[in-house]
C-alpha positions as a Python dict, from the first residue, in 0.01 Angstrom:
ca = {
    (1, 'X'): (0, 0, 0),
    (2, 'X'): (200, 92, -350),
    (3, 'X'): (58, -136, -650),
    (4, 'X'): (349, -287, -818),
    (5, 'X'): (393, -136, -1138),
    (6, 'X'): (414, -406, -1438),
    (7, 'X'): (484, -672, -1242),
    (8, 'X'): (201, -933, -1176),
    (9, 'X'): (164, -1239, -1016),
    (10, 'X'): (293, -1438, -1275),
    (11, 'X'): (635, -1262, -1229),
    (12, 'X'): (915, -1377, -1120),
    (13, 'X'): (1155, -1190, -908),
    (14, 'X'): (1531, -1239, -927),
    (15, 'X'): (1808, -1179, -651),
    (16, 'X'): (1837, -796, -800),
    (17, 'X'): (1457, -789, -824),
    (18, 'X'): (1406, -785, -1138),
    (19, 'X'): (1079, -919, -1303),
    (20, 'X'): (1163, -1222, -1449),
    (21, 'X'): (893, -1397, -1693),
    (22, 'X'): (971, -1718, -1721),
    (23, 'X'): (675, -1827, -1977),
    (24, 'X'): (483, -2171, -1925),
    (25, 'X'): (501, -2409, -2159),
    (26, 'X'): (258, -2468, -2411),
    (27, 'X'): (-22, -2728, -2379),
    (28, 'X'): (81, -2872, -2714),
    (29, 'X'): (467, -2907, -2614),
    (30, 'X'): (354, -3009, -2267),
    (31, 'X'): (122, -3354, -2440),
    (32, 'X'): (448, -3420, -2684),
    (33, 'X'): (670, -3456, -2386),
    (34, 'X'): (393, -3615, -2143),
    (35, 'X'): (361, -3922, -2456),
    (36, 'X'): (674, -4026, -2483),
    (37, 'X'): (731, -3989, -2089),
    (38, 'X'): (410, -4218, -2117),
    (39, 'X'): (567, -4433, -2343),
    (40, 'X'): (902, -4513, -2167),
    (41, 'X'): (707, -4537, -1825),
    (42, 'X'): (432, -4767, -1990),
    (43, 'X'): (721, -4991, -2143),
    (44, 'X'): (961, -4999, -1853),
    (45, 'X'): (684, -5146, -1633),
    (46, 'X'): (580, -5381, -1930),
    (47, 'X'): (970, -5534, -1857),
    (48, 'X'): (963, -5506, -1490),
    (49, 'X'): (618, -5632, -1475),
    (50, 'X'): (728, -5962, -1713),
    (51, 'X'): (1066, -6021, -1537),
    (52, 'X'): (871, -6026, -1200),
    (53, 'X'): (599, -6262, -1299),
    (54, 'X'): (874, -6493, -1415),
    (55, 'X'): (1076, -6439, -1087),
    (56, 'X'): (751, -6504, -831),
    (57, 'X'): (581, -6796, -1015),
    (58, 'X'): (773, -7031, -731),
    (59, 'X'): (673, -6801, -441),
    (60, 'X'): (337, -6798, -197),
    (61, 'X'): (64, -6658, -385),
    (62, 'X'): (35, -6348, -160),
    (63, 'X'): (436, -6269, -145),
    (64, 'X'): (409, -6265, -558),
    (65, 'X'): (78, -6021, -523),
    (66, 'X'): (255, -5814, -297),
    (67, 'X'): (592, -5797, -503),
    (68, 'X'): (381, -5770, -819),
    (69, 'X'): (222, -5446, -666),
    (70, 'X'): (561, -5308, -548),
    (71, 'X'): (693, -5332, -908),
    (72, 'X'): (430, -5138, -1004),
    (73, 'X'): (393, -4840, -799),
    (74, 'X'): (781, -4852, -832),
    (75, 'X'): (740, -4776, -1198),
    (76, 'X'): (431, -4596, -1206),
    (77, 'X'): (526, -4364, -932),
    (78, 'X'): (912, -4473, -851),
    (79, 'X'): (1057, -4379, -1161),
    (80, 'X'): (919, -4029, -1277),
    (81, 'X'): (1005, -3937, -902),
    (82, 'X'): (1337, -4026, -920),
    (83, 'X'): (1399, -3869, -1252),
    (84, 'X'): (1240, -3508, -1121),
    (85, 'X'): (1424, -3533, -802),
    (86, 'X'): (1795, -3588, -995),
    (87, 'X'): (1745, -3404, -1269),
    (88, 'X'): (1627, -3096, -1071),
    (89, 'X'): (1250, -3122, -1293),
    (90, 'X'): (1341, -3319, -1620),
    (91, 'X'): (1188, -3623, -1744),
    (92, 'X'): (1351, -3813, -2093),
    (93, 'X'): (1029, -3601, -2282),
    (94, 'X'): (1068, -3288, -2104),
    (95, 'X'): (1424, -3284, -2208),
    (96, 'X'): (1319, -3356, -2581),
    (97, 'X'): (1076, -3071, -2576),
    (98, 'X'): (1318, -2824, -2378),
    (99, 'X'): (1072, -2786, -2068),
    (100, 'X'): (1148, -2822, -1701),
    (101, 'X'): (927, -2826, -1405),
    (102, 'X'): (989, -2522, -1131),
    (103, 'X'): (840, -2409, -824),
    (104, 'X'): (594, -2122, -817),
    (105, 'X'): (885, -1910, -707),
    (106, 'X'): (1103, -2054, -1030),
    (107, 'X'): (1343, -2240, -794),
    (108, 'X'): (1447, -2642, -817),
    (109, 'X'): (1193, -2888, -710),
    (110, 'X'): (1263, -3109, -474),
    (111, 'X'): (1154, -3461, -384),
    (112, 'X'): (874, -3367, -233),
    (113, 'X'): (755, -3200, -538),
    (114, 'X'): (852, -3448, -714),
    (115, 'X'): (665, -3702, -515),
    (116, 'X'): (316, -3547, -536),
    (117, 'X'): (317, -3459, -921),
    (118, 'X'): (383, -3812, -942),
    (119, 'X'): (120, -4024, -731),
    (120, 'X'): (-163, -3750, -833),
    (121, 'X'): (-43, -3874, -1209),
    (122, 'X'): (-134, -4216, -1124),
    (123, 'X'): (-476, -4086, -1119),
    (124, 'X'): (-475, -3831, -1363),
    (125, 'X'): (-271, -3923, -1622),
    (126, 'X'): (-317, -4327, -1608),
    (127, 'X'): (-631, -4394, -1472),
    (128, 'X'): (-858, -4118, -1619),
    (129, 'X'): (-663, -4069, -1959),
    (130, 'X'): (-508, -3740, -1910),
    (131, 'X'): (-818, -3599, -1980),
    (132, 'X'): (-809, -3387, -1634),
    (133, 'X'): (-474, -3319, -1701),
    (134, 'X'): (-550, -3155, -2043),
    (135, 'X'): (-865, -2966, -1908),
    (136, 'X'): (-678, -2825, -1589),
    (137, 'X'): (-390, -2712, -1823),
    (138, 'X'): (-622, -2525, -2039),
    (139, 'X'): (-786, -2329, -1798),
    (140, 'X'): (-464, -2245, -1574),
    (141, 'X'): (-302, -1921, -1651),
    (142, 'X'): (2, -2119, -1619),
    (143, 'X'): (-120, -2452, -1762),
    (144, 'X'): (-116, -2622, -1444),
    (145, 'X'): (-229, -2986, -1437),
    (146, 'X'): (-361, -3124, -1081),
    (147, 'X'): (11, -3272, -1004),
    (148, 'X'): (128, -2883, -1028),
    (149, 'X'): (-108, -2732, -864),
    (150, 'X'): (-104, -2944, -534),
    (151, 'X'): (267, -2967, -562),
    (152, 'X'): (355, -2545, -605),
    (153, 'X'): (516, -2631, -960),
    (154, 'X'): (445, -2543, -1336),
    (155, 'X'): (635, -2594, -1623),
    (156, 'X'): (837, -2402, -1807),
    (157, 'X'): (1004, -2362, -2156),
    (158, 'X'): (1370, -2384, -2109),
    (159, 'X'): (1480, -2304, -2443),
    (160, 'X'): (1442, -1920, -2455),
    (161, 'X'): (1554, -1599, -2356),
    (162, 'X'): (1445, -1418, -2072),
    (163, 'X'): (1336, -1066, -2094),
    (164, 'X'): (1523, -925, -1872),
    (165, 'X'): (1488, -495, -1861),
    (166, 'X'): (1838, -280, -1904),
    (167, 'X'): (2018, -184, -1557),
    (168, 'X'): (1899, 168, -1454),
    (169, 'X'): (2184, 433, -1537),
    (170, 'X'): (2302, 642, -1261),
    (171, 'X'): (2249, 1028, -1298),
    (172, 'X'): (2597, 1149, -1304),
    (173, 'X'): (2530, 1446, -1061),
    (174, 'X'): (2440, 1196, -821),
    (175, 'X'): (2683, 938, -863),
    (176, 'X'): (2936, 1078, -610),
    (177, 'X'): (2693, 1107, -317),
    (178, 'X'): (2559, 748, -371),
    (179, 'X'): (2896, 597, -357),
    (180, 'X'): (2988, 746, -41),
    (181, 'X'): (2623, 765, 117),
    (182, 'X'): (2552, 454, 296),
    (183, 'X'): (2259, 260, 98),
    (184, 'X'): (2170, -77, 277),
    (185, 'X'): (1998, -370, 90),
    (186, 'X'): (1638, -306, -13),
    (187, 'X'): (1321, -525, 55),
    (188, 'X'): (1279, -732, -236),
    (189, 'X'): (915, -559, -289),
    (190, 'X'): (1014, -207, -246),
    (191, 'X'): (1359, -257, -526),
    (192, 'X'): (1104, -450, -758),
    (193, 'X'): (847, -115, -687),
    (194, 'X'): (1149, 96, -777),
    (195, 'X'): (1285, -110, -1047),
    (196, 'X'): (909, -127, -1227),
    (197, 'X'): (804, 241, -1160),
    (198, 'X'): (1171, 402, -1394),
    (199, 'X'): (1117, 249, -1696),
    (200, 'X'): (720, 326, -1685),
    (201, 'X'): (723, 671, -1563),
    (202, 'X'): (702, 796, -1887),
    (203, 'X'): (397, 667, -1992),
    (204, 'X'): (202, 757, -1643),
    (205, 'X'): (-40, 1023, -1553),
    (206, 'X'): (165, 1315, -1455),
    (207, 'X'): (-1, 1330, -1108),
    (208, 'X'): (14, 975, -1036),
    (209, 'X'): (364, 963, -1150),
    (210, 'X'): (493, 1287, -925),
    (211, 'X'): (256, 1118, -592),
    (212, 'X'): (380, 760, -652),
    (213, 'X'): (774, 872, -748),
    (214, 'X'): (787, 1096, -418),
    (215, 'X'): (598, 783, -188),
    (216, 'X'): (842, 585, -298),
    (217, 'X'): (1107, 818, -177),
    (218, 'X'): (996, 880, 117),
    (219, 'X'): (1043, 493, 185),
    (220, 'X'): (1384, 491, 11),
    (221, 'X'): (1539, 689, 227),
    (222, 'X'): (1435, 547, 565),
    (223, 'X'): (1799, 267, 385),
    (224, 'X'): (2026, 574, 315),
    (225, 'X'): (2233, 813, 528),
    (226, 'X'): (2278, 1082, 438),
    (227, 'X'): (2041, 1208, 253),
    (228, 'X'): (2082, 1300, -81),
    (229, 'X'): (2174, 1681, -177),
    (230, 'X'): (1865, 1898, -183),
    (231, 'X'): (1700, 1996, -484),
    (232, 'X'): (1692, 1643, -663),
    (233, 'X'): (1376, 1505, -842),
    (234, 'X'): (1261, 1161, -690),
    (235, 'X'): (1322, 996, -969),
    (236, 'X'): (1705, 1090, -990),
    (237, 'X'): (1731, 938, -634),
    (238, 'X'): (1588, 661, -665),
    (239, 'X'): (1795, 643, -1006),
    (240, 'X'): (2090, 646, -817),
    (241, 'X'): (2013, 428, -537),
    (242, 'X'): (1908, 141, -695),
    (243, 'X'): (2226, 163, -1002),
    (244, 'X'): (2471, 195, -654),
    (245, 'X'): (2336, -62, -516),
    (246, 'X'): (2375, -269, -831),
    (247, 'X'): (2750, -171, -851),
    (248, 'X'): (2805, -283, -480),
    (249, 'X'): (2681, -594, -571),
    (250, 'X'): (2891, -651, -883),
    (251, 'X'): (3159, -560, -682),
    (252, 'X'): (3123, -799, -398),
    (253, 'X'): (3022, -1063, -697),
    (254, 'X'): (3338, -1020, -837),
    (255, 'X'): (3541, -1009, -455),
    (256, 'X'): (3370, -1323, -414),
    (257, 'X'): (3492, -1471, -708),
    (258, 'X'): (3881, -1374, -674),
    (259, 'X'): (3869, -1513, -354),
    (260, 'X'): (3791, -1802, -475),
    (261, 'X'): (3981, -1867, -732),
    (262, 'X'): (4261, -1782, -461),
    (263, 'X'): (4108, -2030, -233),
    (264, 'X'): (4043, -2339, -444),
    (265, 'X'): (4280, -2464, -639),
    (266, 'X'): (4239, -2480, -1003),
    (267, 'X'): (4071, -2826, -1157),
    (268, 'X'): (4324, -2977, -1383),
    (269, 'X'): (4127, -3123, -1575),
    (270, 'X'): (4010, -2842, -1731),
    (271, 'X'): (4226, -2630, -2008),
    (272, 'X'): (4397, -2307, -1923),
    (273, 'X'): (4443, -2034, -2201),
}
């Protein structure tokens, strides 16, 4: 099994598979947004909690228990779920303090996420003070509370720039093979390998570098036919495999989108220049 170069756990992986680091947000900006969600939740259910008292003081004792205790989980648990679920991870304070929640794999949550960060609040956040909350957060590489770790999210500064490394060039002696050879679609894992081991190369031990450059090969080319001309270092190949491969798929990106734009007709609503 080849170690992943540079990328860790804590990397993301993008369509092109590229490691994406999508940094968690801080446990300072995470408390700022998490006290005024606090405070918006803690006053909505002040209202609701009022107007219902006011509406069941003519109903059975029980019935007015039992619709008292609806209007609370609804606002305790209700609301925050509804706001993740439509605003794909964004809460009033998360969008003050530019954070979202994510999945572990940096995709959308969904309801069911949504749901569980929410009732395990209940408990951490309202019942025990947040102090679990603030403890998990600090030992969790990512700063996951409870909620995030039961429900596969963390949460993420949205107002920054991802590091994303330059596209590999393609070695120009190669360039004409790789856009006749045919080069299918690489496994996510062995494009990130590939993707990871070019721009590190030159910092390796020579010997690790040559053994690791030419296993990688070797796996390369069980997705391209024919083989590349003879006499090529494995790092040229792979060079020109993966920057093909990224033209193909600019190309079809860009097929995709004339088609389109063919397809649908144009919104009038919005302005032509």
């Amino acid at each position: 099994m080849i170690a992943t170069i540079g990328v860790t756990e804590d990397d993301l992986v993008t369509g092109e598979a590229v490691a994406l680091d999508l940094p968690p947000a801080s446990i300072g900006l995470r408390i700022l947004s998490g006290l005024l969600d606090l405070v918006i939740i803690e006053t909505l259910l002040y209202v609701v909690l009022v107007a219902g008292a006011l509406l069941v003081t003519s109903l059975d004792e029980a019935l007015g228990s039992a619709i008292m205790l609806l209007l609370t989980v609804a606002g305790l648990v209700g609301f925050p779920t509804a706001m993740l679920t439509l605003t794909r991870g964004k809460t009033v304070g998360k969008l003050a303090a530019g954070l979202r929640v994510v999945r572990d794999d940096a995709g959308p949550i969904t309801f069911r996420h949504a749901l569980t960060r929410s009732l395990i609040a209940v408990v951490e956040v309202f019942f025990l003070l947040g102090i679990p909350a603030v403890i998990t957060s600090l030992i969790n590489p990512r700063g996951k509370r409870l909620g995030d770790i039961a429900a596969g999210t963390y949460v993420v500064r949205e107002r920054t720039r991802a590091n994303l490394p330059p596209p590999v060039p393609m070695p120009p002696h190669l360039a004409a093979w790789a856009a006749s050879a045919d080069i299918a679609a690489l496994p996510d894992r062995l494009a990130a390998e590939i993707r990871t081991f070019l721009p590190a190369a030159f910092s390796m031990d020579p010997g690790a570098r040559d053994e690791l450059g030419r296993a990688l090969l070797e796996e390369v080319m069980g997705f391209v036919s024919p083989l590349p001309p003879p006499g090529n270092h494995p790092e040229y190949v792979l060079a020109a495999v993966v920057a093909d491969r990224r033209r193909r798929d600019l190309d079809r990106l860009m097929r995709d989108a004339a088609l389109r734009d063919r397809v649908i007709p144009p919104d009038p609503l919005v302005p032509r220049h």
